[in-house]
mmCIF file of the protein (N, C-alpha, C, O) and its ligand, coordinates in Angstrom:
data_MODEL
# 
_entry.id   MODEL 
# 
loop_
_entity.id 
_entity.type 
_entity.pdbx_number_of_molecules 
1 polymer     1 
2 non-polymer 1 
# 
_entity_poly.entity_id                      1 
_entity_poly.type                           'polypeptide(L)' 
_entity_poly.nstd_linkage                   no 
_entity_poly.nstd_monomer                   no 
_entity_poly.pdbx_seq_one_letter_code       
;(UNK)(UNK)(UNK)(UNK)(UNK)(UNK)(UNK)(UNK)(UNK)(UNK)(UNK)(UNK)(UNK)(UNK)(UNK)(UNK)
(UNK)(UNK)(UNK)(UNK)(UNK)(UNK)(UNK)(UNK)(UNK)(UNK)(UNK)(UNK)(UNK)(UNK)(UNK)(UNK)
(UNK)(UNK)(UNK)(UNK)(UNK)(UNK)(UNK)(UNK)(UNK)(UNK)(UNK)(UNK)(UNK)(UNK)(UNK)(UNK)
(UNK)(UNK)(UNK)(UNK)(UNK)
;
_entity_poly.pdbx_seq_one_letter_code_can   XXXXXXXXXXXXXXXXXXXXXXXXXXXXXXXXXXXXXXXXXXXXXXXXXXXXX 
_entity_poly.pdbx_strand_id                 A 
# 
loop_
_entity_poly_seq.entity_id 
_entity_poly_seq.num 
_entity_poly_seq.mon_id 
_entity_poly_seq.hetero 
1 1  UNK n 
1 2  UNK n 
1 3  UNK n 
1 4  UNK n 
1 5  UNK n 
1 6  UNK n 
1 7  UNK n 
1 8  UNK n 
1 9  UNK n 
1 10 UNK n 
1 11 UNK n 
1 12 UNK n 
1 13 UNK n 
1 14 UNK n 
1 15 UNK n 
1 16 UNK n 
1 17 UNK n 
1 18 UNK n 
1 19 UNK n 
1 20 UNK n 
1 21 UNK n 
1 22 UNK n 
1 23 UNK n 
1 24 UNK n 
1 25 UNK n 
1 26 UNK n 
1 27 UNK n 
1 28 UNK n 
1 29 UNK n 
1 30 UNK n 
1 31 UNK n 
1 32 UNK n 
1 33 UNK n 
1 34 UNK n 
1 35 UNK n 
1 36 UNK n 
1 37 UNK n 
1 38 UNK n 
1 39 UNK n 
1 40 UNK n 
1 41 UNK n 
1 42 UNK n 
1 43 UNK n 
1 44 UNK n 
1 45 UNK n 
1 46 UNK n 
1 47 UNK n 
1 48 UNK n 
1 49 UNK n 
1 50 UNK n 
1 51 UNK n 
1 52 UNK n 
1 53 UNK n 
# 
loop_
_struct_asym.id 
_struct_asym.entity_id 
A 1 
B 2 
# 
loop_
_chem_comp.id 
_chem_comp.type 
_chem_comp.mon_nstd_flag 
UNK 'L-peptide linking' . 
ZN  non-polymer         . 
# 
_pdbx_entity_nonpoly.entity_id   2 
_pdbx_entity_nonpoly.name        ? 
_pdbx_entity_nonpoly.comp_id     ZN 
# 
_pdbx_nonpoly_scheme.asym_id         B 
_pdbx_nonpoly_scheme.entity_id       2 
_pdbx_nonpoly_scheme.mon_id          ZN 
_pdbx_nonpoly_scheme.ndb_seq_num     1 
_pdbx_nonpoly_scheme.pdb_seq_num     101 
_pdbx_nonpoly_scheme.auth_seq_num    101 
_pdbx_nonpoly_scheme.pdb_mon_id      ZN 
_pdbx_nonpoly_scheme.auth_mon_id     ZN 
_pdbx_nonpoly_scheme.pdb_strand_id   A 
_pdbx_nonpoly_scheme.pdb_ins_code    . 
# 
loop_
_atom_site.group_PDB 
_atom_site.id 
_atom_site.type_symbol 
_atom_site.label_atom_id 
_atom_site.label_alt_id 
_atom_site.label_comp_id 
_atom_site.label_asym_id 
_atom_site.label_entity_id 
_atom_site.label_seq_id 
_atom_site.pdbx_PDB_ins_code 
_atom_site.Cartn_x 
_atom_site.Cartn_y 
_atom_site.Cartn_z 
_atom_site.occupancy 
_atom_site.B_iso_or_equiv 
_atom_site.pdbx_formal_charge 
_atom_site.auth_seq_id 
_atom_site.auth_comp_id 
_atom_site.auth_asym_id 
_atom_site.auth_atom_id 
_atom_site.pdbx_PDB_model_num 
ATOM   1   N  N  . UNK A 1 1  ? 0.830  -1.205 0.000   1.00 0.00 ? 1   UNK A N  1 
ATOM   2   C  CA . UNK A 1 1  ? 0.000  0.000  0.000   1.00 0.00 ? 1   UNK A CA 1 
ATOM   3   C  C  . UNK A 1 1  ? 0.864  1.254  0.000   1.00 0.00 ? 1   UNK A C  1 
ATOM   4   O  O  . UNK A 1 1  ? 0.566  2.260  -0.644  1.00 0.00 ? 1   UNK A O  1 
ATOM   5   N  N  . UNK A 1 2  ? 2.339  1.096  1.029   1.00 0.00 ? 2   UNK A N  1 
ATOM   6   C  CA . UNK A 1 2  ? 2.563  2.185  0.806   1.00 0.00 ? 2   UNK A CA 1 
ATOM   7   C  C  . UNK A 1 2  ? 3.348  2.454  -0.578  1.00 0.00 ? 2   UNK A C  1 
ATOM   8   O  O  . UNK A 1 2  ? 3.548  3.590  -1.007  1.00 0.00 ? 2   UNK A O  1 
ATOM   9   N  N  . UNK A 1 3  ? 3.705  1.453  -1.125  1.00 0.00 ? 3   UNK A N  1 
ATOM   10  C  CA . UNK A 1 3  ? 4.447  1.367  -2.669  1.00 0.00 ? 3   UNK A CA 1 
ATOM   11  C  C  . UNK A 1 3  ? 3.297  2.435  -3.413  1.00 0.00 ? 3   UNK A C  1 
ATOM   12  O  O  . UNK A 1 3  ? 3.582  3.568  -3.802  1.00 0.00 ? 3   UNK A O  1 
ATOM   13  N  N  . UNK A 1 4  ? 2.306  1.971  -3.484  1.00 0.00 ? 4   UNK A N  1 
ATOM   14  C  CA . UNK A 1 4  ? 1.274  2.736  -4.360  1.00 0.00 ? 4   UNK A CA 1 
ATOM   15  C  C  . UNK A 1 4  ? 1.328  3.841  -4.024  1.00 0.00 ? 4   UNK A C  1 
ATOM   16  O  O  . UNK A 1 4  ? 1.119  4.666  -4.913  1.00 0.00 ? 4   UNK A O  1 
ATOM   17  N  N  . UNK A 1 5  ? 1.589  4.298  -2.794  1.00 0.00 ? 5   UNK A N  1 
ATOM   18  C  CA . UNK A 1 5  ? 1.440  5.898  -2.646  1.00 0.00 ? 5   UNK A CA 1 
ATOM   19  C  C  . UNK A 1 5  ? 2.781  6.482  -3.064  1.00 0.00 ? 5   UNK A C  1 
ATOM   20  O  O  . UNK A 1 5  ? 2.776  7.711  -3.141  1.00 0.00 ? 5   UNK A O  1 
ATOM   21  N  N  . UNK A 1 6  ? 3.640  6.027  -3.280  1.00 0.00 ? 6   UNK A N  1 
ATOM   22  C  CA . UNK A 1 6  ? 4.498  6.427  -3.509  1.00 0.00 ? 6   UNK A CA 1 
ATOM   23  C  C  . UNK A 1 6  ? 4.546  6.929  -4.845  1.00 0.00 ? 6   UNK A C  1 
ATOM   24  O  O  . UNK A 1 6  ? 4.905  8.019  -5.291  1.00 0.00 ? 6   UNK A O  1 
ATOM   25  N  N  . UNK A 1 7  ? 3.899  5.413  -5.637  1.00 0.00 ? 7   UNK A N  1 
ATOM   26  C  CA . UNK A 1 7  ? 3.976  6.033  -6.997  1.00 0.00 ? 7   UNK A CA 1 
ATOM   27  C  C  . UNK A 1 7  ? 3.254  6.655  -7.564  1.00 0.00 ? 7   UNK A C  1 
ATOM   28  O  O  . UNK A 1 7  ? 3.277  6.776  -8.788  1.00 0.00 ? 7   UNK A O  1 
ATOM   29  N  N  . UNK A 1 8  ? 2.390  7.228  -6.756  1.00 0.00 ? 8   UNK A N  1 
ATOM   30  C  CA . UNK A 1 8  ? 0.946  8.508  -6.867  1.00 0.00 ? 8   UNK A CA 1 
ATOM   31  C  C  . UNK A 1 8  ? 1.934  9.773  -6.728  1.00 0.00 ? 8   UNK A C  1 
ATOM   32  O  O  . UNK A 1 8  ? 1.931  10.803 -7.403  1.00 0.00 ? 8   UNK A O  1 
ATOM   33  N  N  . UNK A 1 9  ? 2.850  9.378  -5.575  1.00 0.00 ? 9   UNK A N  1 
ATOM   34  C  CA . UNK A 1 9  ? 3.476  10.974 -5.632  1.00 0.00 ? 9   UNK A CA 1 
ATOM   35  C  C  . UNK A 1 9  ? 4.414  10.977 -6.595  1.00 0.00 ? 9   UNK A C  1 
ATOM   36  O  O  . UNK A 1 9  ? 4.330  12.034 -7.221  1.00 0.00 ? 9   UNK A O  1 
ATOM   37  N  N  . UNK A 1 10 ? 5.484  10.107 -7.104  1.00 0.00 ? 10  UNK A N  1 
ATOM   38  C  CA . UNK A 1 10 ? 6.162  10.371 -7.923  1.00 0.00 ? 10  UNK A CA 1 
ATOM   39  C  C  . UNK A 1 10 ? 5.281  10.831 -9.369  1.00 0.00 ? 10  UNK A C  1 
ATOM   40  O  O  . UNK A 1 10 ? 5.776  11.550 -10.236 1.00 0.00 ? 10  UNK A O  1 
ATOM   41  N  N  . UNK A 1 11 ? 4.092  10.346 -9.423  1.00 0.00 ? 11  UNK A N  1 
ATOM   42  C  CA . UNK A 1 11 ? 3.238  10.715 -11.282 1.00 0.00 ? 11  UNK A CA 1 
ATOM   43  C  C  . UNK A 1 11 ? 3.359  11.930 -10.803 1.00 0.00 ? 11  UNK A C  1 
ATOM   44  O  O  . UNK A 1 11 ? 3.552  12.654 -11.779 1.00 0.00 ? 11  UNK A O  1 
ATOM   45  N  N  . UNK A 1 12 ? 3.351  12.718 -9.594  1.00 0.00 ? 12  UNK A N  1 
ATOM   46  C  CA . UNK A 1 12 ? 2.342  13.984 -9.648  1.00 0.00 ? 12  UNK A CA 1 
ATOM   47  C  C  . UNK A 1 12 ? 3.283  14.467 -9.409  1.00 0.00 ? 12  UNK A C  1 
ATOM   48  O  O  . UNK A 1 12 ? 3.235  15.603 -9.882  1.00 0.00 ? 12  UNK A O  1 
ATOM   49  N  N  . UNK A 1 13 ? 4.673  14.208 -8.669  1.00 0.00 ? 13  UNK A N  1 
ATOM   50  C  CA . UNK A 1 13 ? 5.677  15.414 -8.441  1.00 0.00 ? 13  UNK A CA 1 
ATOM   51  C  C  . UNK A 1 13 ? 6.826  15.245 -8.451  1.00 0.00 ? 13  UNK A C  1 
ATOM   52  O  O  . UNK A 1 13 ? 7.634  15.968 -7.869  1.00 0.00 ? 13  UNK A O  1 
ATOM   53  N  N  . UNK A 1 14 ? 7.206  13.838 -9.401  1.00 0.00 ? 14  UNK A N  1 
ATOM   54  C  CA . UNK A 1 14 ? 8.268  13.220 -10.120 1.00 0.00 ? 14  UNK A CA 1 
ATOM   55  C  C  . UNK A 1 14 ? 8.734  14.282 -11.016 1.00 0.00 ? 14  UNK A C  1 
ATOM   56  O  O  . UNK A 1 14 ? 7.953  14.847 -11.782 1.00 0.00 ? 14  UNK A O  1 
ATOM   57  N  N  . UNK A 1 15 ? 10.256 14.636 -10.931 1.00 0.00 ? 15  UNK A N  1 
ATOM   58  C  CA . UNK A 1 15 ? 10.744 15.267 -11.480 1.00 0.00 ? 15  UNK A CA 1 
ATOM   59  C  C  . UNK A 1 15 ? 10.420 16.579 -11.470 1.00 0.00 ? 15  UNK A C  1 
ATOM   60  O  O  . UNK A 1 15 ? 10.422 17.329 -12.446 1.00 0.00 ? 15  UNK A O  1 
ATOM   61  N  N  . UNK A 1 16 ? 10.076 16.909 -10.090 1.00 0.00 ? 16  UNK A N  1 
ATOM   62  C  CA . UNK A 1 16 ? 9.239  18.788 -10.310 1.00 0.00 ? 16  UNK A CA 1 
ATOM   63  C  C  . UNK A 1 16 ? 10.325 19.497 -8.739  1.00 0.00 ? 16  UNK A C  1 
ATOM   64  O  O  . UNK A 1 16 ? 10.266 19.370 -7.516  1.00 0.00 ? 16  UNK A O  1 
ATOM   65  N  N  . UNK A 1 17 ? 11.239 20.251 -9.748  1.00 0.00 ? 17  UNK A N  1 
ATOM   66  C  CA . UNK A 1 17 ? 11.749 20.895 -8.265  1.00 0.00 ? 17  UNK A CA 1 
ATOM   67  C  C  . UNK A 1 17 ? 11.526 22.568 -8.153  1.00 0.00 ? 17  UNK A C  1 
ATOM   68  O  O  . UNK A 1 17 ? 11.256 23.324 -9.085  1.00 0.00 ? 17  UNK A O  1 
ATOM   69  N  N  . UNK A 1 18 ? 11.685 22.852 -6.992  1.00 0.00 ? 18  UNK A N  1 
ATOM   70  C  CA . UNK A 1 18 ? 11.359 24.100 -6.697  1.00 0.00 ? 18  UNK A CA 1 
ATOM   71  C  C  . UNK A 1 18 ? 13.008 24.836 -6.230  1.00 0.00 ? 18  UNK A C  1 
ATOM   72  O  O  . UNK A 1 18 ? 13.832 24.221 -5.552  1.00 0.00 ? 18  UNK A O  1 
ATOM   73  N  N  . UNK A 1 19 ? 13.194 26.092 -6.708  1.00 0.00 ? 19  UNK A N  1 
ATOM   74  C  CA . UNK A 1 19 ? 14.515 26.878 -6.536  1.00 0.00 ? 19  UNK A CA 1 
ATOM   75  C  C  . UNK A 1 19 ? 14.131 27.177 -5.698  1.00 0.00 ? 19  UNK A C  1 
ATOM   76  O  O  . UNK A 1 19 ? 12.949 27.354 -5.405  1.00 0.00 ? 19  UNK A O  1 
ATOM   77  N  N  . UNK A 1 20 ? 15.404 27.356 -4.871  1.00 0.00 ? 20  UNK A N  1 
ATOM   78  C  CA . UNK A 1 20 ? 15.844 27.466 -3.454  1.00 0.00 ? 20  UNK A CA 1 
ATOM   79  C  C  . UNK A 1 20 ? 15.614 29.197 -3.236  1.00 0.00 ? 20  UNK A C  1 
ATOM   80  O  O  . UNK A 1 20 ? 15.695 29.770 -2.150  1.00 0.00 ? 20  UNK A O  1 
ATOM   81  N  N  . UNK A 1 21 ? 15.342 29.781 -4.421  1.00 0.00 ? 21  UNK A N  1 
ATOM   82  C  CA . UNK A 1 21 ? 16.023 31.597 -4.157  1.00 0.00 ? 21  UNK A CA 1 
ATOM   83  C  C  . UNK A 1 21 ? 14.760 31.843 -4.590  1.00 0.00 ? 21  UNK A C  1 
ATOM   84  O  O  . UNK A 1 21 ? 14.461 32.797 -3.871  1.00 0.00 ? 21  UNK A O  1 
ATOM   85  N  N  . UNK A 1 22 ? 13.651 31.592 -5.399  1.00 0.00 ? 22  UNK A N  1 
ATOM   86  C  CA . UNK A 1 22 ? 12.937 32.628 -6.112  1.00 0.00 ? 22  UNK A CA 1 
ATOM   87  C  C  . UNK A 1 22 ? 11.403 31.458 -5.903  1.00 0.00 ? 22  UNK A C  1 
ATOM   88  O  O  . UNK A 1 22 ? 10.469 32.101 -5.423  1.00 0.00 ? 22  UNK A O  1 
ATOM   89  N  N  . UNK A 1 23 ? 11.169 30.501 -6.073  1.00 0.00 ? 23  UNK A N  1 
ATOM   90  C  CA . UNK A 1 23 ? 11.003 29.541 -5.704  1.00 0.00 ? 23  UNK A CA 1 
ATOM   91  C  C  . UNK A 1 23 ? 9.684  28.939 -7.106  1.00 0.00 ? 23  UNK A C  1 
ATOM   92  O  O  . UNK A 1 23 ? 8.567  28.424 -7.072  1.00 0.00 ? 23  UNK A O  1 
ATOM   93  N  N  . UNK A 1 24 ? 10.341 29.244 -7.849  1.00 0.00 ? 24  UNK A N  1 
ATOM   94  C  CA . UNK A 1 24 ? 9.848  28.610 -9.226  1.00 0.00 ? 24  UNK A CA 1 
ATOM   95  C  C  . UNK A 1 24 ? 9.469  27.293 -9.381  1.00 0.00 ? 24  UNK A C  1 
ATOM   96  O  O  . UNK A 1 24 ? 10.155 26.668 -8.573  1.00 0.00 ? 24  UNK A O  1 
ATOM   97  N  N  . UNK A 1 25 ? 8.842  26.626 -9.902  1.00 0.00 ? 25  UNK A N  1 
ATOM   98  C  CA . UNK A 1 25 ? 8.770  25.057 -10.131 1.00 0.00 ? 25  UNK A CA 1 
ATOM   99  C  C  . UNK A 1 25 ? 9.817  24.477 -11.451 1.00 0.00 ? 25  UNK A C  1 
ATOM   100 O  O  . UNK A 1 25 ? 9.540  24.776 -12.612 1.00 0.00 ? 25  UNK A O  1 
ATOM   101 N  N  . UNK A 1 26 ? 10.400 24.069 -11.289 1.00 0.00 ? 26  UNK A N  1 
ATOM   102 C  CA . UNK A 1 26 ? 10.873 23.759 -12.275 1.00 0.00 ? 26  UNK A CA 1 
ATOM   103 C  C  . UNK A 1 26 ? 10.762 21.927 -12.439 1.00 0.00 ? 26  UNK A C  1 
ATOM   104 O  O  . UNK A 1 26 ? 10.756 21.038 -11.588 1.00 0.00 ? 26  UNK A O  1 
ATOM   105 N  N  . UNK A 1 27 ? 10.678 21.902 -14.033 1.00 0.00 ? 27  UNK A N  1 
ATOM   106 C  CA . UNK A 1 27 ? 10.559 20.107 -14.129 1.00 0.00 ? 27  UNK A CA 1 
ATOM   107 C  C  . UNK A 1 27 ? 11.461 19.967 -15.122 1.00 0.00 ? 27  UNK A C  1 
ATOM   108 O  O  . UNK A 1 27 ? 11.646 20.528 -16.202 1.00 0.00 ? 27  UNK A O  1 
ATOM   109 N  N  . UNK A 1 28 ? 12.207 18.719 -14.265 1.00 0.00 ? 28  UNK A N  1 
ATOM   110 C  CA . UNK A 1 28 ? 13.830 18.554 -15.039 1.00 0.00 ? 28  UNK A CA 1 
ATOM   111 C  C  . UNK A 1 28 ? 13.852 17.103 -14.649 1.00 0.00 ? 28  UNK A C  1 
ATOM   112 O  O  . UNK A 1 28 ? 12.983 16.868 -13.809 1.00 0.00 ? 28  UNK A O  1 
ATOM   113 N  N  . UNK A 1 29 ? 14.334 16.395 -14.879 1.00 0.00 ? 29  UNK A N  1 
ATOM   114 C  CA . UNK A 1 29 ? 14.626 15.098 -14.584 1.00 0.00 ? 29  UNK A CA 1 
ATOM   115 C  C  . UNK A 1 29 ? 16.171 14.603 -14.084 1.00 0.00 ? 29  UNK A C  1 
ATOM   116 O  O  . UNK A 1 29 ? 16.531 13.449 -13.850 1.00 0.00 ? 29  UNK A O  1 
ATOM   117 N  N  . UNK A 1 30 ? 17.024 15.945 -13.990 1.00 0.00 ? 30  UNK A N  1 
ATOM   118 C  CA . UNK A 1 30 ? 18.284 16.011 -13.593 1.00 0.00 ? 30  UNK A CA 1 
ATOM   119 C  C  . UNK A 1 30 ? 18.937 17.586 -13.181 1.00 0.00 ? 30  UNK A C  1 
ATOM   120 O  O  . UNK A 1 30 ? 19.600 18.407 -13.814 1.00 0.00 ? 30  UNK A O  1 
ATOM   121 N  N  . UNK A 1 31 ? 18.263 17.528 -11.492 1.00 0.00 ? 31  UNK A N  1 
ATOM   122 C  CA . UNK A 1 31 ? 18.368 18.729 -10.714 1.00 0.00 ? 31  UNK A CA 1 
ATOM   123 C  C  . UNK A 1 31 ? 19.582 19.018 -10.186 1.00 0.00 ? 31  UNK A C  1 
ATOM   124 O  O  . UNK A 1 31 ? 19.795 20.023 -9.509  1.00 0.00 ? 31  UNK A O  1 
ATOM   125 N  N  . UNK A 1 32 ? 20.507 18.074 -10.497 1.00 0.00 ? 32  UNK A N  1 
ATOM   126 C  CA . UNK A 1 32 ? 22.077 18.336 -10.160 1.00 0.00 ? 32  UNK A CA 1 
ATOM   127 C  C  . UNK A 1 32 ? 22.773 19.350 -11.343 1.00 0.00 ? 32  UNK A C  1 
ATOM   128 O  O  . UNK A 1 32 ? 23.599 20.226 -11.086 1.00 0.00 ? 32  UNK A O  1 
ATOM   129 N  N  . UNK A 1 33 ? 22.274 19.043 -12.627 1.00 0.00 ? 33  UNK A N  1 
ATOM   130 C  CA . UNK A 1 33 ? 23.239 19.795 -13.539 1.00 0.00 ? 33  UNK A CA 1 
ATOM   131 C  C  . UNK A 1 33 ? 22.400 20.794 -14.030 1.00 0.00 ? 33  UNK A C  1 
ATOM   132 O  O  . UNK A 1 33 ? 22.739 21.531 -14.956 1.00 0.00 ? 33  UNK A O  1 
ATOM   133 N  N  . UNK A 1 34 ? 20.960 20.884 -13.268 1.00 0.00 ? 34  UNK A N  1 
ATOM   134 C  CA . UNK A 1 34 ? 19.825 22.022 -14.028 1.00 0.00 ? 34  UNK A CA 1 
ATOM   135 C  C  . UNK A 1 34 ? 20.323 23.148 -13.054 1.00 0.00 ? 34  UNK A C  1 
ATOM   136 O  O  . UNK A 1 34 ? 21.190 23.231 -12.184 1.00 0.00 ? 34  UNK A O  1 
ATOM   137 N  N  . UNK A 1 35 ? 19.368 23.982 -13.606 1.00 0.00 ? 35  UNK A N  1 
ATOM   138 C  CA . UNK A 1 35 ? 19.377 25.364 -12.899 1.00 0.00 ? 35  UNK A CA 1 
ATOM   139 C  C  . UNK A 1 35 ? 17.856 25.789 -13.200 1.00 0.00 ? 35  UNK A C  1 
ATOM   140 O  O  . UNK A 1 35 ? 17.173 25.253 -14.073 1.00 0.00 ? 35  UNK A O  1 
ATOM   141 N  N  . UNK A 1 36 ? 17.388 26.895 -12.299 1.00 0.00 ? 36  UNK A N  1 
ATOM   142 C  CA . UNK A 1 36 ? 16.382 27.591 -12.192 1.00 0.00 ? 36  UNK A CA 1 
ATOM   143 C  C  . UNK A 1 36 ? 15.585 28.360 -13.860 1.00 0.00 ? 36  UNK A C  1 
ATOM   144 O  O  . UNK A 1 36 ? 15.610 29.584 -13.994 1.00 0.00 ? 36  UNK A O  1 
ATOM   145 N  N  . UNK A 1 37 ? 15.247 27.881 -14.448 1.00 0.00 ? 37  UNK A N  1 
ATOM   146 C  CA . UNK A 1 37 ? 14.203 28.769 -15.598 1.00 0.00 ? 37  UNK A CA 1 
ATOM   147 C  C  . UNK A 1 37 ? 14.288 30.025 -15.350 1.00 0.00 ? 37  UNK A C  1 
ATOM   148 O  O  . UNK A 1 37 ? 14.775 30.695 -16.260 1.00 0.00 ? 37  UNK A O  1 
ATOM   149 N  N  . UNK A 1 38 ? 13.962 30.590 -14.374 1.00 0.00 ? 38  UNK A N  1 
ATOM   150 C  CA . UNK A 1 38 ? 13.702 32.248 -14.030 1.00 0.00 ? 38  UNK A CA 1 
ATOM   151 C  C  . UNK A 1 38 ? 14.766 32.866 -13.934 1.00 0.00 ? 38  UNK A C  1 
ATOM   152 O  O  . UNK A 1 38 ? 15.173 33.884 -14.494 1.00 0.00 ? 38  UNK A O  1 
ATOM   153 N  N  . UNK A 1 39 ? 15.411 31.880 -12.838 1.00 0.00 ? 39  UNK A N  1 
ATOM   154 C  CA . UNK A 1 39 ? 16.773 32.960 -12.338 1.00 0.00 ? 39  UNK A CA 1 
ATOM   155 C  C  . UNK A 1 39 ? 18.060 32.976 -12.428 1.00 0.00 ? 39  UNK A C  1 
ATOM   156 O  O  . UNK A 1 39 ? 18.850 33.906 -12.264 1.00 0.00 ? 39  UNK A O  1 
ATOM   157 N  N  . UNK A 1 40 ? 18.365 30.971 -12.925 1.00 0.00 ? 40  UNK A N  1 
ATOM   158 C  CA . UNK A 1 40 ? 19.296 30.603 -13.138 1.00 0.00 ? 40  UNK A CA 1 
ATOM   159 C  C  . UNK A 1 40 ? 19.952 30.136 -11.853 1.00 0.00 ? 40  UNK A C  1 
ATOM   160 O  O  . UNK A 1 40 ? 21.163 29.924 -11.788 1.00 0.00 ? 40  UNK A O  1 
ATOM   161 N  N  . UNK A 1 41 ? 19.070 29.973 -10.767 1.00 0.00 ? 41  UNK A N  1 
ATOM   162 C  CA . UNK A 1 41 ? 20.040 29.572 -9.292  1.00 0.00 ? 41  UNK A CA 1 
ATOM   163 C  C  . UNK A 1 41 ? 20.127 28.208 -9.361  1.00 0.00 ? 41  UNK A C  1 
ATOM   164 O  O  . UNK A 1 41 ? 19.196 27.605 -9.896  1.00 0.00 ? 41  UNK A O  1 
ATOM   165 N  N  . UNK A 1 42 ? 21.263 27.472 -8.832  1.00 0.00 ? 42  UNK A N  1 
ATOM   166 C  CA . UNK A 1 42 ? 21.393 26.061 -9.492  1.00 0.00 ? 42  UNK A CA 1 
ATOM   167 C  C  . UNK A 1 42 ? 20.586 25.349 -8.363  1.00 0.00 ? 42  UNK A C  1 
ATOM   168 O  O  . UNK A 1 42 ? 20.161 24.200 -8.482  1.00 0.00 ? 42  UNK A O  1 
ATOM   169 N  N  . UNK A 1 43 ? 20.451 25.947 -7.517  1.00 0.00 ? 43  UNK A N  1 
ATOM   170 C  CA . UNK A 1 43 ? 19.972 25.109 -5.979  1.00 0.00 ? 43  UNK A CA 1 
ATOM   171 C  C  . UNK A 1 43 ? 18.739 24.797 -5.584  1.00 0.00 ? 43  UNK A C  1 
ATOM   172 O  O  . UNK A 1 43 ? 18.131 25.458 -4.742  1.00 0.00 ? 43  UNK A O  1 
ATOM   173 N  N  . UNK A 1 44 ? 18.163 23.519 -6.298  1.00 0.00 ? 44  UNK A N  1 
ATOM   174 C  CA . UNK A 1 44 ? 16.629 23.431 -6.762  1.00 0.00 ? 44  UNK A CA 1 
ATOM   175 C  C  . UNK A 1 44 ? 16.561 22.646 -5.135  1.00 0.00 ? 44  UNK A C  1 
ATOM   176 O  O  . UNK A 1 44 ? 17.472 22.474 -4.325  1.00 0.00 ? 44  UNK A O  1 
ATOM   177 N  N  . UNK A 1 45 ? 15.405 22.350 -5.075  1.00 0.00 ? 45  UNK A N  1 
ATOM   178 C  CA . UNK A 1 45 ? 15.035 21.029 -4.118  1.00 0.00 ? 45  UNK A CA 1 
ATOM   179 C  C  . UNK A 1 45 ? 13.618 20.470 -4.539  1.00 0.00 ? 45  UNK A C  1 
ATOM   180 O  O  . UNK A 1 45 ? 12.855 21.085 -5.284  1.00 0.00 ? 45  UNK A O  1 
ATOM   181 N  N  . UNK A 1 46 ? 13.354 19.248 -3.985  1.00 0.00 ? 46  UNK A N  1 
ATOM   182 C  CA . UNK A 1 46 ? 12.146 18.658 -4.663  1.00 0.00 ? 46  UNK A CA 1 
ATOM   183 C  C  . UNK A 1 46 ? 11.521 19.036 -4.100  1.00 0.00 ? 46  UNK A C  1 
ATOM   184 O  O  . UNK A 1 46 ? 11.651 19.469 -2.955  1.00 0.00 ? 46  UNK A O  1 
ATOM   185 N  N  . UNK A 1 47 ? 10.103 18.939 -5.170  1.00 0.00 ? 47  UNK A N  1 
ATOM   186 C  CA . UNK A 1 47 ? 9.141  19.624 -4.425  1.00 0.00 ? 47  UNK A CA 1 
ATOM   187 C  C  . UNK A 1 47 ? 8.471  18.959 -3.366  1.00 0.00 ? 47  UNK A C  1 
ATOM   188 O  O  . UNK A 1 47 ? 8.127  19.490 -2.309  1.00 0.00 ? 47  UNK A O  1 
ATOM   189 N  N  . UNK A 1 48 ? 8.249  17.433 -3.786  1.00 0.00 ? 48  UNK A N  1 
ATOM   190 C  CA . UNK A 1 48 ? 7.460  16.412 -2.814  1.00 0.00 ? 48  UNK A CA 1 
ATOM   191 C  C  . UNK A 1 48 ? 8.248  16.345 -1.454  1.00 0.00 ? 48  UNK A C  1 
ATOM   192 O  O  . UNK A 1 48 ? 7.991  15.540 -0.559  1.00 0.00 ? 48  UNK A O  1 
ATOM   193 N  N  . UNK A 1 49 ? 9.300  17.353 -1.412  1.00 0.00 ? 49  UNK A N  1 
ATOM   194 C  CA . UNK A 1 49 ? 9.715  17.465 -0.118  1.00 0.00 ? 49  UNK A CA 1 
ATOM   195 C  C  . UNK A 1 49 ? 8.899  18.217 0.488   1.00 0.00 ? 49  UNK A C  1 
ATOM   196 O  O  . UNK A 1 49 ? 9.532  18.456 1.516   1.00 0.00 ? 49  UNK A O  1 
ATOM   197 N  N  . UNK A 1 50 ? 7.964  18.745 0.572   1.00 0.00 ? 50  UNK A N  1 
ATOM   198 C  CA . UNK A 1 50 ? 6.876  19.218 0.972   1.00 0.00 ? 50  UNK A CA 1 
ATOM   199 C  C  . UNK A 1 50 ? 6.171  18.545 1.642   1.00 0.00 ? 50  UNK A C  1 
ATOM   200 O  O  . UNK A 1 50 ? 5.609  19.043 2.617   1.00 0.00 ? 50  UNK A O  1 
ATOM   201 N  N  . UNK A 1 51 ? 6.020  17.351 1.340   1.00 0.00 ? 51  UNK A N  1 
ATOM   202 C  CA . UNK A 1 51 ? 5.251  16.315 1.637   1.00 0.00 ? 51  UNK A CA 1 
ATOM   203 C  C  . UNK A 1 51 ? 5.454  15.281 2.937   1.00 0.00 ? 51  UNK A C  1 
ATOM   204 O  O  . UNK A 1 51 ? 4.669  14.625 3.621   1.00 0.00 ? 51  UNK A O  1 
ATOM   205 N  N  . UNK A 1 52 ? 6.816  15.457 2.930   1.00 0.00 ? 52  UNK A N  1 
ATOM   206 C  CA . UNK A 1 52 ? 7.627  14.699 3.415   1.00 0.00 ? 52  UNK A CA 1 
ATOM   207 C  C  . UNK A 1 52 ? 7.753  15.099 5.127   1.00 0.00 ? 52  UNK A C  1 
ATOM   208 O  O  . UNK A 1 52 ? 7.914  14.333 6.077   1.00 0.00 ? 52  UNK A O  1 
ATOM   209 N  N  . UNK A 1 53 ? 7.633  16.401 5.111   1.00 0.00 ? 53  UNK A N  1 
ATOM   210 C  CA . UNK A 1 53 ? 7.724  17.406 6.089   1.00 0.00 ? 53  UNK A CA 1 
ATOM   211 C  C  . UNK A 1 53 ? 8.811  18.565 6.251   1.00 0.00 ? 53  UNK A C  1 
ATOM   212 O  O  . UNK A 1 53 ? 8.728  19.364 7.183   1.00 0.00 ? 53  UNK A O  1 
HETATM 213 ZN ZN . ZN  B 2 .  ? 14.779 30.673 -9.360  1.00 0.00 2 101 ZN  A ZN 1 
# 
């Protein structure tokens, strides 16, 4: 059961990070070598860390 929830959150917020400075969404599938759309800050974090607490 909890497998399934997991992969409910990854469909919905798999690959979606939010910049650390401006706090944009960005969807990348590789947040180590991306950077921010808006601002260019490299320092994304996921978003489903939200979730997480
Ligand atoms: Zn930004």
């Amino acid at each position: 059961m909890a497998q399934r929830f997991e992969e409910a959150k990854k469909r919905i917020f798999g690959d979606v990070y939010v910049c650390r400075k401006c706090n944009a969404t960005n969807r990348t599938e590789d947040p180590e070598s991306s950077s921010c759309r808006k601002c260019g800050y490299s320092n994304l974090r996921p978003k489903n860390a939200e979730f997480a607490g």
